[in-house]
N, C-alpha and C positions, 0 to 999 in steps of 0.2 A: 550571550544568549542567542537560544537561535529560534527562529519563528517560520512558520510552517502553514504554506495557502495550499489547500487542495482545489482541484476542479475533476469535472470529466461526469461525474454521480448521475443518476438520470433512469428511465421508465423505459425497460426492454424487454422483449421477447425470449421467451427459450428458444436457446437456439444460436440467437443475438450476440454480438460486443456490443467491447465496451472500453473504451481507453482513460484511465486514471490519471489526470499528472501531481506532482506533490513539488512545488517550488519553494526551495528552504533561502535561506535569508539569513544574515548573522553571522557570527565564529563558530563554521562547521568542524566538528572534531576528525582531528586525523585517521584516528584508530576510530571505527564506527561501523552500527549498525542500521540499517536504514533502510525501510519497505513499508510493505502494509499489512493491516491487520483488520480485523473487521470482529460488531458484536452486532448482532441481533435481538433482538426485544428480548427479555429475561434470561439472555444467556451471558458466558462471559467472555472476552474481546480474547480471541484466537490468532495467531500468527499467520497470514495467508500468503507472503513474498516476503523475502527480504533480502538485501543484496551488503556483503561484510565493504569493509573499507578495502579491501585486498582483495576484490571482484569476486570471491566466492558467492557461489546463491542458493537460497535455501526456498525450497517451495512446501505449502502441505500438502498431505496426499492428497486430497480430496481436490486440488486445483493442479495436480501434477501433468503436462501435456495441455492443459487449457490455457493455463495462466503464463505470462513472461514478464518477468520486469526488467526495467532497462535503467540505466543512468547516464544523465550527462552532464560532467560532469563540469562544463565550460559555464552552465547556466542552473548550477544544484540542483537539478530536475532530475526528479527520478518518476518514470514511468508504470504502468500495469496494465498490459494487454491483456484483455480478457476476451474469450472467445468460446464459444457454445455454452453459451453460461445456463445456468440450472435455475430452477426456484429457489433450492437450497439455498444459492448464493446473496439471493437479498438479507440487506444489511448493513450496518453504515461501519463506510470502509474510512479508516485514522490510516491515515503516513504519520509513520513515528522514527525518530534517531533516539538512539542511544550511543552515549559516549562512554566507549568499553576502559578509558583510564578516570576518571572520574566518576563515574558508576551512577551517572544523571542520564536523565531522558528526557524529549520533548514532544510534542503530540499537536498534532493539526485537529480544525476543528470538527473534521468526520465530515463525509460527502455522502448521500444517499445511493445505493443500488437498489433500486425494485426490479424484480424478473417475473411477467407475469404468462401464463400457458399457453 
């Protein structure tokens, strides 16, 4: 099982960062995906980083040049640098793995972004 602490969440400016970290714990799967995602009040939880077991990284548009995420992977931390963030962008952000041979996921408890004008 693996188990999943977020930090970094917090009350920023536009404009502002904002550094994410997601520390997993457990039997992290080889083959894996793992980054973040984020949902906002009545919407549904979007892919916003995610970085494959094989360093690949996928970002969405809408964070493409803002956003970075990193791993390391000596202390299962995977990072999200976030930079000149929007309003848009609040919303509580989930580090989640998915284990691509087994076809299970796991999900931290979501950390809050506020980005206020």
């Amino acid at each position: 099982q693996v188990q999943l602490r977020e930090s970094g969440g917090g009350l920023v400016r536009a404009g502002g960062s904002l550094r994410l970290s997601c520390e997993a714990s457990g039997s992290i799967p080889s083959l894996n995906v793992m980054g973040w995602y984020r949902q906002a009040p009545g919407k549904e939880r979007d892919l916003v980083a995610v970085i494959f077991s094989g360093g690949v990284k996928k970002y969405a548009d809408s964070v493409q040049g803002r956003f970075t995420i990193s791993r390391e992977d000596a202390y299962n931390t995977v990072y999200l640098q976030m930079n000149n963030l929007k309003p848009e962008d609040a919303a509580v952000y989930y580090c989640g793995v998915q284990d691509l041979r087994a076809r299970t996921e796991y999900w931290g408890q979501g950390t809050q972004v506020t980005v206020s004008s």
